[in-house]
N, C-alpha and C positions, 0 to 999 in steps of 0.2 A: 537762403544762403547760396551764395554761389558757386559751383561746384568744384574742388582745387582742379591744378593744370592735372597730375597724375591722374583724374578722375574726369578730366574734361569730355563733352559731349563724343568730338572727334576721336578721339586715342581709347574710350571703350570701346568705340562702333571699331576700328581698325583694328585693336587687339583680338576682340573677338569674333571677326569676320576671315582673320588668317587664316582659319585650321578647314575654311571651306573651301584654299584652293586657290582661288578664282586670282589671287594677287593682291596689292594692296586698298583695301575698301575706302570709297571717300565718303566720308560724309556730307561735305557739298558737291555733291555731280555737276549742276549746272555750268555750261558755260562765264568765263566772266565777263566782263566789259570789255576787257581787250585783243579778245577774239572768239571766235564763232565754238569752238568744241576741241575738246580736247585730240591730236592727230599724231600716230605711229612718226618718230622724226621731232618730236617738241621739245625740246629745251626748257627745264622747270624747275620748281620747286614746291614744295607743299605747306601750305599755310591753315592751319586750325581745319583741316578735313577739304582743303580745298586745291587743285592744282594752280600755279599763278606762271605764267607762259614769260620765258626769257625771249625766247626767237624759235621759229622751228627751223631744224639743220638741214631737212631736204629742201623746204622752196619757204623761203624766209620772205615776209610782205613787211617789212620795216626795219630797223636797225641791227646789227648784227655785232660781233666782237671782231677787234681786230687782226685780221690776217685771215678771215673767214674764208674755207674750204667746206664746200657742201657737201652732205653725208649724200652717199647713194644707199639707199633704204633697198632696193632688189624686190624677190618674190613677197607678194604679203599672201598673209593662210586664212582664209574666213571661215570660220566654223559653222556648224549649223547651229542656226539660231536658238538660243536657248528658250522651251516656251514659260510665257508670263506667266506668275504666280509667288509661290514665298520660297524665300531661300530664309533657313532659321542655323542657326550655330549649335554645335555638336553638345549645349548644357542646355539644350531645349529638348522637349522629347513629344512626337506630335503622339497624341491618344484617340486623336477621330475626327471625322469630317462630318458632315451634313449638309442640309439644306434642299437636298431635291434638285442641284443646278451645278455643271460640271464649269470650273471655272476656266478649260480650254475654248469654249463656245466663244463664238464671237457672232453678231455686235455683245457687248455689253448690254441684257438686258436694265432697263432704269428701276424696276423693283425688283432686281435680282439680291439673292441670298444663299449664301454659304459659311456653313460654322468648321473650323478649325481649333479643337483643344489642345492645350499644350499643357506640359507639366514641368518645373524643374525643380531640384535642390542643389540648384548653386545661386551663388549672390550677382552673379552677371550671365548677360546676356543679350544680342542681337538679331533683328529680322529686319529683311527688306523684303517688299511685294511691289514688281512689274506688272502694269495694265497691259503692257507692251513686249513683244520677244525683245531679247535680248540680243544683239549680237556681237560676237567675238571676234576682232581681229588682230593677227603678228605677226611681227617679219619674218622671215625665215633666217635669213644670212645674218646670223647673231653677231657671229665673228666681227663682222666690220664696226658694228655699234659698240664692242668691246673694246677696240682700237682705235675705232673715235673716240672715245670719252677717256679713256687714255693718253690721246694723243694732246686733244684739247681746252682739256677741261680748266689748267690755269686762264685760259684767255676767256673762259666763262665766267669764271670766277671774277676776274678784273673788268668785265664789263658788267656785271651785277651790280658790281660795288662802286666800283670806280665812277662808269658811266650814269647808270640809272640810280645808284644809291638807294638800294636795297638794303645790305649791312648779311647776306645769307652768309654761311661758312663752305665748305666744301662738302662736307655730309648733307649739305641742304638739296646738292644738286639732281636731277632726275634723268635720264634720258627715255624717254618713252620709247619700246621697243611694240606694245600690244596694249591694246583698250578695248573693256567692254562698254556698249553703250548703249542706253533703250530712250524710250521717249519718255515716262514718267516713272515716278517711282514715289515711296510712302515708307519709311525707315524708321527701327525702335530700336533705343538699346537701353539697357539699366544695368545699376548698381550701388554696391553699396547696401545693399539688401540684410539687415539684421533680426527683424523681424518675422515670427510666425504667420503669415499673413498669405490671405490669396484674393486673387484679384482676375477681372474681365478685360479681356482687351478686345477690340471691335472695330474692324476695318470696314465701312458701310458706304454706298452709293448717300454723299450728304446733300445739305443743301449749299445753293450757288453761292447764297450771300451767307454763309456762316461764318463767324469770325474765328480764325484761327487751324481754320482746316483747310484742307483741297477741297476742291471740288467733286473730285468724283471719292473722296476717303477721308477717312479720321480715325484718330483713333481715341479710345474712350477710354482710362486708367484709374482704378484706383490706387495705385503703389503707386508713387516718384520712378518715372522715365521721361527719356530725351527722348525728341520726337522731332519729325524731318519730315519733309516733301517735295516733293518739286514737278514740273517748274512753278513756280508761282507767279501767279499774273501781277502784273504792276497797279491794276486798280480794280474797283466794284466792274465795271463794265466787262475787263476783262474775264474776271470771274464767272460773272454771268453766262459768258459765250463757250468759255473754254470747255462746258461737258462737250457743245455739240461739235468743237475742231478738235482735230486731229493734229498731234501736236511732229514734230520735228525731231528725229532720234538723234538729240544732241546732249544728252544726259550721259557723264561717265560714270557708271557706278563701281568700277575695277578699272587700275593701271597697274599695269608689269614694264619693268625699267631697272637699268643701270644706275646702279650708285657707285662713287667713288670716295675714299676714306687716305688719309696720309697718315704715312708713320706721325706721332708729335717726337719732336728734336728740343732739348732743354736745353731755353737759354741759359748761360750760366749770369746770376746774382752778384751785383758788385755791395760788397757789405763795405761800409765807415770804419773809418779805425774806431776803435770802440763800442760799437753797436751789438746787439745778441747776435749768435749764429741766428741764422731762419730754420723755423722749425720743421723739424724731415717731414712731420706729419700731414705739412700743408703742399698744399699744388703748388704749381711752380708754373711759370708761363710758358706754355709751347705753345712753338710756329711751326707752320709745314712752311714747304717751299715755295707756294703760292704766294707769302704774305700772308695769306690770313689763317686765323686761328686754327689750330688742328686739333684732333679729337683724342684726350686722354683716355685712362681706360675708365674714369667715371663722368668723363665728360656725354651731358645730352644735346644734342644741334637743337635748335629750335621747335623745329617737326618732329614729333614722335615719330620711328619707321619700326614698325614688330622686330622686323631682318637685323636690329643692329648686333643682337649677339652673334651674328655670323661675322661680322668687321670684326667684333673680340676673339674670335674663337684663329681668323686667320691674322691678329696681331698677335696672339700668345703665340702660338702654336708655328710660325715663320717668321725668317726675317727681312719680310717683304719692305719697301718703301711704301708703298700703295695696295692697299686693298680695294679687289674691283666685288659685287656682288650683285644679285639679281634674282627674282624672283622666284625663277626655275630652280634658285638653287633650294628655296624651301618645298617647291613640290618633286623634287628628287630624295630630302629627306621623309617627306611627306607619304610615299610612296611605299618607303621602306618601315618607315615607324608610323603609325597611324593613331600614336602617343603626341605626335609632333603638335606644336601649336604655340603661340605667343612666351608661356605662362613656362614650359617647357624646353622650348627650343634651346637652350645654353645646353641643360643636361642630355637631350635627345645628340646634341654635336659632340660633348664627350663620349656619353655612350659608341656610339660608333665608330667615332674618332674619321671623318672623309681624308684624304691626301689635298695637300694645298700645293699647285704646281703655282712656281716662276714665271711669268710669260713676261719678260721685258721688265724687269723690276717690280710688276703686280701681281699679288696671292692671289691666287683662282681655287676653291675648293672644285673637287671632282670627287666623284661616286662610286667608282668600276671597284674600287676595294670592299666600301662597303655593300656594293650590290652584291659582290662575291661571296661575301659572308653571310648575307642574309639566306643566300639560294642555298648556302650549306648547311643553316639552321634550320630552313624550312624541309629539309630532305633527310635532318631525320626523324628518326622513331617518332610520334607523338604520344602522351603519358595521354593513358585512360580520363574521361572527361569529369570532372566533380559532378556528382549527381547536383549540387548544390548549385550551382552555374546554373549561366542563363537558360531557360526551356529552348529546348530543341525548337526550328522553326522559325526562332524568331531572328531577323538579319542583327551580323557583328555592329556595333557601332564602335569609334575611339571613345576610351577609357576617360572618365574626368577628372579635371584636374583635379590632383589630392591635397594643393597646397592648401593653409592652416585660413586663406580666404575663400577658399569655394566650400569650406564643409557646415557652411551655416545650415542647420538642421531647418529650412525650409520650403516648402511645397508651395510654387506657385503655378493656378492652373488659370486658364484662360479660353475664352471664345475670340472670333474673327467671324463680325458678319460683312458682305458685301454685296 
């Protein structure tokens, strides 16, 4: 059976990849057909785990919306590259390595082996593992990409639709401010997990011609998970060849980006003499100013985004026309509550309650209140430790989610050889 949309391969891997940070996880990295790699400046929208390229704003190579004014993108910040290996979600708990082989070494030995055990008792969860560092890039000069996509974004909108006839809405839109990006990658995620049950999983140097794996990885499952890799070669031949090339750091596996959100404005309802009142209970059709459809407060766009309770949190809470948001904004909650994460994130933004400033008719949350309040929590007294808590020694991790679907009384553990 095929998995519903809420339980879709893409929106578990992004839900459960939020609370690592890194930004929004895609589940398809690769490149698509219509250009080379995902780039700081793109104009997009996200489609079932995948970025789909409008035009990019700084140096556009084909059509553009009308009235187009190029972004000046400024300093960009590269990080040091993150080294290859697994990044797993905070309802994974690693219990040990092995194998006799550090999996920094490079080249890739071909009968190399390394065991990594996990254990969890929640019902979801994600890992990705890079052959390859990772590297991190972003703009610096926020400011201007926030007034770009303020300034422009109806005339995106109307050449999505209008021109290319796409059908996205205005929460679909993306503006890429920072991208991580390696040359491969090998990705799990599960759920839906009710079962007592434990299971092997196994990341292995495979064979060329296997069907259904990478090449240099697979994984092995006993439980129901979704399973990802890339890039994938186009045929047997390729297959064959691609352990011994070196592949092209054109993989996005994290984007950080502006969204933009519009008040919804209610049309008013012409009723027939005679006809029922319409019933209060049901929606009603809102437009933004763009023309197209705007986003009620149970309305979902197309693309799931973790971040949309922050467009709720700054439509209750001001009386903005436009909500602007961005990624930084969950690793500033992130920072402060280490609670924060997909599952959470509504109640972590009451909790704290950030300030939403005005800027030109759009809600901006900012933090300086509640970083103020956290420094004054953390500076005082602290109450004596429960003997009962975690052993001394061992590092804090964030807390799991307590909601009534992670508390499935189940233990799953696991290997990873390669």
């Amino acid at each position: 059976m095929a998995p519903s949309r809420d339980n879709a391969d893409w929106k578990v891997y992004a839900r459960q990849m939020l609370a690592l940070n890194y930004g929004l996880a895609l589940w398809q990295p690769s490149p698509s057909s219509r250009h080379k790699q995902v780039q700081i400046g793109d104009v997009g929208y996200i489609r079932d785990g995948s970025f789909r390229l409008l035009f990019n704003a700084a140096k556009p190579t084909g059509a553009v919306p009308e009235g187009f004014v190029p972004l000046q993108i400024g300093t960009i910040h590269h990080n040091q590259p993150r080294s290859r290996g697994l990044l797993w979600t905070k309802s994974i708990k690693l219990l040990g390595t092995g194998g006799g082989w550090d999996f920094s070494q490079a080249p890739i030995p071909a009968n190399a082996a390394v065991f990594y055990s996990f254990q969890t008792t929640t019902t979801e969860g994600a890992a990705l593992l890079t052959r390859h560092k990772t590297h991190r890039s972003d703009a610096e000069q926020l400011g201007r990409f926030q007034k770009y996509i303020r300034k422009h974004y109806k005339s995106w909108l109307r050449f999505a639709n209008s021109q290319l006839e796409y059908a996205i809405t205005v929460d679909d839109l993306l503006l890429v401010t920072g991208c991580d990006m390696t040359k491969d990658y090998s990705m799990l995620a599960f759920t839906e997990n009710q079962q007592l049950i434990g299971f092997d999983f196994r990341l292995r140097a495979g064979s060329a011609m296997s069907v259904g794996a990478s090449t240099w990885a697979s994984w092995e499952c006993q439980f129901p998970t979704f399973q990802n890799w890339g890039p994938q070669p186009m045929n047997n031949l390729d297959k064959a060849i691609s352990w011994l090339d070196t592949p092209k750091r054109t993989q996005c596996v994290f984007v950080r980006g502006y969204r933009i959100r519009e008040r919804a404005k209610v049309i008013p309802t012409v009723i027939e003499a005679g006809a029922e009142p319409p019933n209060p209970g049901n929606d009603v059709e809102r437009r933004g100013d763009s023309g197209g459809l705007a986003t009620s407060a149970n309305y979902t766009a197309q693309h799931y985004d973790p971040l949309y309770p922050i467009f709720e949190y700054i439509s209750k809470e001001s009386a903005a026309d436009l909500a602007i948001i961005h990624d930084n904004d969950f690793s500033e909650l992130f920072h402060i509550d280490s609670n924060a994460d997909a599952g959470t994130l509504t109640d972590v933004l009451h909790k704290w309650r950030p300030k939403i400033r005005i800027e030109d008719g759009a809600g901006i949350v900012h933090f300086e209140n509640v970083s103020l309040l956290r420094d004054l929590q953390d500076s005082k007294p602290k109450k004596a430790a429960n003997p009962s808590s975690e052993p001394q020694g061992q590092p804090s991790r964030p807390k799991l989610n307590t909601s009534p679907s992670s508390q499935a009384s189940v233990i799953i553990s696991g290997k990873i050889c390669i």
